[in-house]
C-alpha positions in Angstrom: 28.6 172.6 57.3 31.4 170.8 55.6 35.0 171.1 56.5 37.5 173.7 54.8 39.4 172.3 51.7 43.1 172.9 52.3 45.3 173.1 48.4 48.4 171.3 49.1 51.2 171.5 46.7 52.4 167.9 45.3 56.0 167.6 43.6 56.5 164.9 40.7 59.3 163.5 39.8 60.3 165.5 37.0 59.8 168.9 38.8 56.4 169.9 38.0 53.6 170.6 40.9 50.0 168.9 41.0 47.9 170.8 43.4 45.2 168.8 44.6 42.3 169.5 47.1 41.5 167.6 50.4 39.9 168.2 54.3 41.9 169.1 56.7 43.3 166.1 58.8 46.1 165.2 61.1 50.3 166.0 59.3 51.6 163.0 60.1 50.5 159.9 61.8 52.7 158.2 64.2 52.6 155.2 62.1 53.9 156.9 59.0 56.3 158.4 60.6 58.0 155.3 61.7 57.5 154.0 58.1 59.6 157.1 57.1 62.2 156.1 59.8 62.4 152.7 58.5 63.0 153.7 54.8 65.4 156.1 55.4 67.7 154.4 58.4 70.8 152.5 57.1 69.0 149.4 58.1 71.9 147.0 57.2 74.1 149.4 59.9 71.4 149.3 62.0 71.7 145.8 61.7 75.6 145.2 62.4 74.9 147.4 65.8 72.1 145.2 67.0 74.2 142.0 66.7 77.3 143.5 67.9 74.9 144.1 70.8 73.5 140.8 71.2 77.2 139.8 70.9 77.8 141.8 74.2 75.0 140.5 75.9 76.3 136.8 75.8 79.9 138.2 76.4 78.9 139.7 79.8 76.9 136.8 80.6 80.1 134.9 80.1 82.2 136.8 82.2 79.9 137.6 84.9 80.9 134.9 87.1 84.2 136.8 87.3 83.2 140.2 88.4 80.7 138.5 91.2 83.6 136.9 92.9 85.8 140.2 93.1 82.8 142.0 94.0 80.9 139.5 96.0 78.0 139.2 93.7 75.5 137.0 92.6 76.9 135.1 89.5 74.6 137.0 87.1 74.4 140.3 88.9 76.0 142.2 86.5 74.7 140.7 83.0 71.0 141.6 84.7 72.7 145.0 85.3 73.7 144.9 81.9 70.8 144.4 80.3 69.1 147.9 82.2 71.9 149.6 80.8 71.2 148.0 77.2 67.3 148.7 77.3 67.9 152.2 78.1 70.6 153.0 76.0 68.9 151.2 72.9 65.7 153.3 73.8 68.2 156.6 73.6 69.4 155.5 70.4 65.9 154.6 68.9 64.7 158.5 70.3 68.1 159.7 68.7 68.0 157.8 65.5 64.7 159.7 64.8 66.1 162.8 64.8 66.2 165.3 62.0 69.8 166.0 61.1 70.0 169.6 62.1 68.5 168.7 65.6 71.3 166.1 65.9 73.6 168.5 65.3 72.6 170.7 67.7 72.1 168.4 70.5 75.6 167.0 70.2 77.1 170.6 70.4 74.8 171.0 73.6 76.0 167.7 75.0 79.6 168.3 74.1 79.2 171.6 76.0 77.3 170.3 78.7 80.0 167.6 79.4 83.5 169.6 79.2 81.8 171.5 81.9 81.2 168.2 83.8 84.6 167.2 83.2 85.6 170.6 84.8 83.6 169.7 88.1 85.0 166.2 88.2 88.2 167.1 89.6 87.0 169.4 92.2 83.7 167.6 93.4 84.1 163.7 91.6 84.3 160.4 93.0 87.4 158.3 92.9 87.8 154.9 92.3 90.8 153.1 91.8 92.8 156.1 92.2 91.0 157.9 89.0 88.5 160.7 89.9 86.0 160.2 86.7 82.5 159.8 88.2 80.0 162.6 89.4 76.8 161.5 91.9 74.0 163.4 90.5 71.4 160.5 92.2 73.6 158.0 89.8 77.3 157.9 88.7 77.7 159.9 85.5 81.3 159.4 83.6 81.2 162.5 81.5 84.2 161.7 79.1 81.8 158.8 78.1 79.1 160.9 77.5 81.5 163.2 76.1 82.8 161.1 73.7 79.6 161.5 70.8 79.2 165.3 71.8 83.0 165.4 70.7 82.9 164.1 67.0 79.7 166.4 66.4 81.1 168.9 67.7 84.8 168.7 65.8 83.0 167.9 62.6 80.4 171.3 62.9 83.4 173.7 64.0 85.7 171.8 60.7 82.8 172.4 58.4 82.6 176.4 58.8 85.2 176.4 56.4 82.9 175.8 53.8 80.8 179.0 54.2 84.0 181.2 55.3 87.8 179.6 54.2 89.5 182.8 56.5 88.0 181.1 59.5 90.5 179.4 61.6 89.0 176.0 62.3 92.1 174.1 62.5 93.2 176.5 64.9 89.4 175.9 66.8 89.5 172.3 66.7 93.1 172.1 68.1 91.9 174.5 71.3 88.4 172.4 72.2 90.8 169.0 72.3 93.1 171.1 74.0 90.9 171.6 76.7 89.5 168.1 76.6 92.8 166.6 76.9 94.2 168.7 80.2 90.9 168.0 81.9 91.3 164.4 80.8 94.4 163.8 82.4 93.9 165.8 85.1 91.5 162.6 86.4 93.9 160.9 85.0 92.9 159.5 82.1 95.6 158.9 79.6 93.7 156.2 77.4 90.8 158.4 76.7 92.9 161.5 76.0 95.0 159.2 73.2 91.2 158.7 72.0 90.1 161.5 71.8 93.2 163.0 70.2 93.2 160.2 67.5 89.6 161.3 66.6 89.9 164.8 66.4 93.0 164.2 63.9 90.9 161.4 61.8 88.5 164.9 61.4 91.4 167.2 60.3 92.6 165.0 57.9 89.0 164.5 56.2 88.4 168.2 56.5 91.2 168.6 53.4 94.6 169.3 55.6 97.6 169.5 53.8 100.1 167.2 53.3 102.6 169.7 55.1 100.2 170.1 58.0 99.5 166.4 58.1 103.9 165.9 58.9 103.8 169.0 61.6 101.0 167.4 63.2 102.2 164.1 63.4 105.3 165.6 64.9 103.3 167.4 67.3 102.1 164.4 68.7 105.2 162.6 68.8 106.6 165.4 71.2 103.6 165.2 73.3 103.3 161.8 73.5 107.4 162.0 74.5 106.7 164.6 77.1 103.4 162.7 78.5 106.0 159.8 79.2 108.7 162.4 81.1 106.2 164.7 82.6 102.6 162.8 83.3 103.4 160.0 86.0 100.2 157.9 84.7 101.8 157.5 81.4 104.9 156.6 82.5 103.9 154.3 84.5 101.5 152.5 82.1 104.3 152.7 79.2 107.2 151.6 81.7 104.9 148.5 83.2 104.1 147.6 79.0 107.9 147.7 78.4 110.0 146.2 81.8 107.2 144.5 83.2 104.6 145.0 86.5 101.4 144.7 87.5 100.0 146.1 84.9 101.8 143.8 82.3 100.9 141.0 84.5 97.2 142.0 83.9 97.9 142.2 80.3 100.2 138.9 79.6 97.3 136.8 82.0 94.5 138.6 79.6 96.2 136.9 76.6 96.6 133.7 78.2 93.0 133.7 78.7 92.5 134.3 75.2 94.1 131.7 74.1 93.1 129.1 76.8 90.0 128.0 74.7 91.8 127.3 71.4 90.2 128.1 67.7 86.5 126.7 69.8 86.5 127.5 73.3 85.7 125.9 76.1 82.1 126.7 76.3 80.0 129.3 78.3 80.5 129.0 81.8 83.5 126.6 81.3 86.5 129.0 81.4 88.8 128.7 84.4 91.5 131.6 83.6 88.7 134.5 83.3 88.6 134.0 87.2 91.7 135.4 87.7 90.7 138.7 85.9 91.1 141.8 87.3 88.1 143.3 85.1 86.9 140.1 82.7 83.6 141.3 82.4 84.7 145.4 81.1 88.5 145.8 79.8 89.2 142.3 79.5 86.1 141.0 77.8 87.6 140.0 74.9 89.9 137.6 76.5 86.8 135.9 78.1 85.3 135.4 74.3 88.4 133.8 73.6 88.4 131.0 76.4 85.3 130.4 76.5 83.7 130.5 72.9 87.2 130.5 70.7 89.7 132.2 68.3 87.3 132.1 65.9 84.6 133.9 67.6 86.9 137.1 68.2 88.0 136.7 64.9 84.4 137.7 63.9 83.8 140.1 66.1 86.4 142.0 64.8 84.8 141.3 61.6 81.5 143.2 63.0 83.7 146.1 63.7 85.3 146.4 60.7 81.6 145.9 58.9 80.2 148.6 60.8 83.2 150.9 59.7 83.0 149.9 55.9 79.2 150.4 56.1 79.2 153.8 57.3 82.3 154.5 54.3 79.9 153.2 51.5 77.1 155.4 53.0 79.3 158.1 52.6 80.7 157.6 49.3 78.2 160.0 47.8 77.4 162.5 50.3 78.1 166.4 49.8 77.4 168.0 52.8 80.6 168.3 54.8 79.2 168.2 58.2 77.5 164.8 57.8 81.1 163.5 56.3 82.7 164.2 59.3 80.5 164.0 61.9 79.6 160.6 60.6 83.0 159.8 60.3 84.2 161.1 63.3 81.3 158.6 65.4 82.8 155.8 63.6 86.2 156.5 64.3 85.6 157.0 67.8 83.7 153.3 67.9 86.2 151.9 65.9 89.3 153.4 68.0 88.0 152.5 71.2 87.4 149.2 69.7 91.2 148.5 68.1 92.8 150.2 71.6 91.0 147.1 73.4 91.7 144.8 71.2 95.2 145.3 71.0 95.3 145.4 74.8 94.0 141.8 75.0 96.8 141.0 72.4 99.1 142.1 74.4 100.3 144.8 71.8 99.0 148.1 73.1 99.9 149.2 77.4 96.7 149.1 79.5 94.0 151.3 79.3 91.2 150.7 81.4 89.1 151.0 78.7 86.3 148.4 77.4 85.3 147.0 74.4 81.9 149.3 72.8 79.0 147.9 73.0 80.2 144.6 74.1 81.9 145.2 77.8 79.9 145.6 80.7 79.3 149.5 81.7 76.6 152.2 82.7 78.1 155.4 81.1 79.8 153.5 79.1 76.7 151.3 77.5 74.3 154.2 77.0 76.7 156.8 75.6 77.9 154.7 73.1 74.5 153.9 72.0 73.1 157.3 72.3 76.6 157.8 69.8 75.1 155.5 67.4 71.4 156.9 67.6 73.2 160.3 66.2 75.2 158.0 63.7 72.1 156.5 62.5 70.2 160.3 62.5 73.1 161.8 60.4 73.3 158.9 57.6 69.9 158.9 57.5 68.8 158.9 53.8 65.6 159.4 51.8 66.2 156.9 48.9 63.8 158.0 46.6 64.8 161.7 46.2 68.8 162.6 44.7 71.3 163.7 47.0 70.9 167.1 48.1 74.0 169.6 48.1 75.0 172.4 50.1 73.3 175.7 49.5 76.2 178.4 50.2 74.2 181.0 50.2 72.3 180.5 53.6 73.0 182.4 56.6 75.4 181.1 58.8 73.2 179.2 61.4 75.2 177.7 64.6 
């Protein structure tokens, strides 16, 4: 008896339907699913991310040496380290970066959920190190601001685009509440340098979701007076700003990060030949990019900034024709929150920004750290992705609402 002969519909290009006979088989091989994948990912993105990766690996293999003689390591015990983090966070971005669009969506609003109500365990049950309380045990330490940190942007960027369905809805109003929330629990730990983050990010969002020009100059006030009471008010910013400004241990830090810097000249001294990365107090997390300085020169952090600001432009010409406002922001808002973390760092290492206590993406050392930001990029990658032989689709208004 022969097999049934399924009709299956086939759209041409100019609009028409051929209808065409065959046996029933298999939907979709794995194989041509990953062809699909590999047409539609921004593979020049995709790219930039994979050697601002490979950038990180030498980096922590550089500074290494540093972090095993404040921790009494082996010299390479945390570039092995390293690289576990790397292969699973690259496998999370791959399993992310596969995602449909919709399920990317919805699996940063659960993550973003999932992780303010981490942060709201941290202070009661978290572990404390270096007089921050950031880390749960759950079998491993989990940093849920990091993990937050993805969650965040999707989440902004789907509350900011109900206004496209429903203008009376208050999303502005929304938005401001969730990085309300975000921030008290944030400083609570304390964490003043992610809170600035995460703020900056949220406001990147607003300003892309069509604020006024008025409401643009309140909110810039806004921050101004909270940034003024932080400094009165929230001991951990005082003391950072105060230590930037008159001087301390902090600025110490800071002003012996940019010496290291500039202790290897326009060429560096070579890998493993740095002498002023020793006397680090994190060279191979928030002062990495001092240690690429020494050791492999001015120019070499010259281009990694370059990489950054690649990535950044990359995702803006991707966006250049999109329609759908959720994928605007949400991209947007993932790249911003790269970028940002990226600049803060930077301008640490310079000497120009107080101290953070916050690395360098995708390059510093880190567990949370490593995988969230990649997992990030997996849902950057799943939101931009593109199919480039159909038009652009647009936004059907007349849906229902779907969260």
């Amino acid at each position: 008896m022969t097999s049934p002969t399924r009709l299956v519909a086939n759209p041409t290009r100019d609009g028409g339907v051929v209808v065409s006979g065959r046996a029933n088989r298999p939907r979709r091989s794995r194989r041509s699913e990953l062809l699909i994948w590999w047409r539609e990912i921004d593979r020049v993105l995709l790219g930039l991310i994979l050697l601002l990766v490979l950038v990180g690996a030498v980096a922590v293999a550089a500074a290494a040496p540093a972090g095993a003689k404040k921790y009494g390591t082996s010299d390479l015990h945390f570039f092995w380290l390293h690289l576990r983090w790397l292969t699973v966070g690259l496998i999370a971005m791959f399993i992310a970066s596969l995602l449909p669009k919709e399920t990317s969506r919805r699996l940063g609003i659960l993550l973003a959920a999932a992780m303010v109500g981490a942060l709201m365990l941290v202070p009661l049950v978290g572990g404390e190190v270096n007089g921050a309380r950031r880390w749960l045990w759950i079998g491993f330490s989990l940093q849920p601001s990091e993990f937050l940190k993805p969650g965040f942007a999707i989440a902004v960027a789907w509350i900011l685009s109900w206004r496209v369905r429903d203008p009376g809805i208050p999303v502005i109003s929304i938005s401001i509440a969730l990085v309300g929330l975000v921030a008290a629990l944030l400083m609570a730990q304390p964490d003043f340098g992610s809170t600035v983050l995460f703020c900056a990010v949220w406001f990147v969002l607003v300003l892309l979701s069509g604020l006024s020009l008025a409401r643009i100059g309140w909110s810039l006030g806004v921050g101004i007076v909270i940034v003024a009471l932080a400094y009165l008010f929230y001991p951990n910013a005082t003391n950072r700003i105060d230590a930037f400004i008159s001087g301390g241990s902090e600025f110490d830090q800071v002003d012996l990060a940019m010496r290291t810097l500039l202790n290897g000249g326009w060429s560096g001294t070579g890998l493993w030949l740095g002498s002023r990365k020793m006397a680090l107090p994190e060279a191979h997390t928030d002062y990495i990019f001092s240690v690429i300085g020494e050791e492999f020169g001015l120019v070499a952090c010259a281009l990694t900034v370059v990489i950054y600001a690649a990535i950044v432009l990359r995702v803006l010409l991707r966006l250049m024709d999109e329609d759908d406002l959720f994928t605007i922001l949400a991209a947007a808002g993932l790249t911003a929150q790269l970028a940002g973390q990226a600049f803060i760092n930077v301008l640490v290492n310079l000497q120009l920004f107080p101290s953070k206590g916050m690395t360098l993406p995708l390059i510093s050392y880190g567990g949370s750290s490593t995988i969230a930001l990649l997992l990030g990029v997996g849902f950057l990658l799943a939101i931009t992705r593109r199919n480039p032989y159909l038009s652009r689709e647009t936004f059907d208004f007349r849906e229902p609402w779907r969260p």
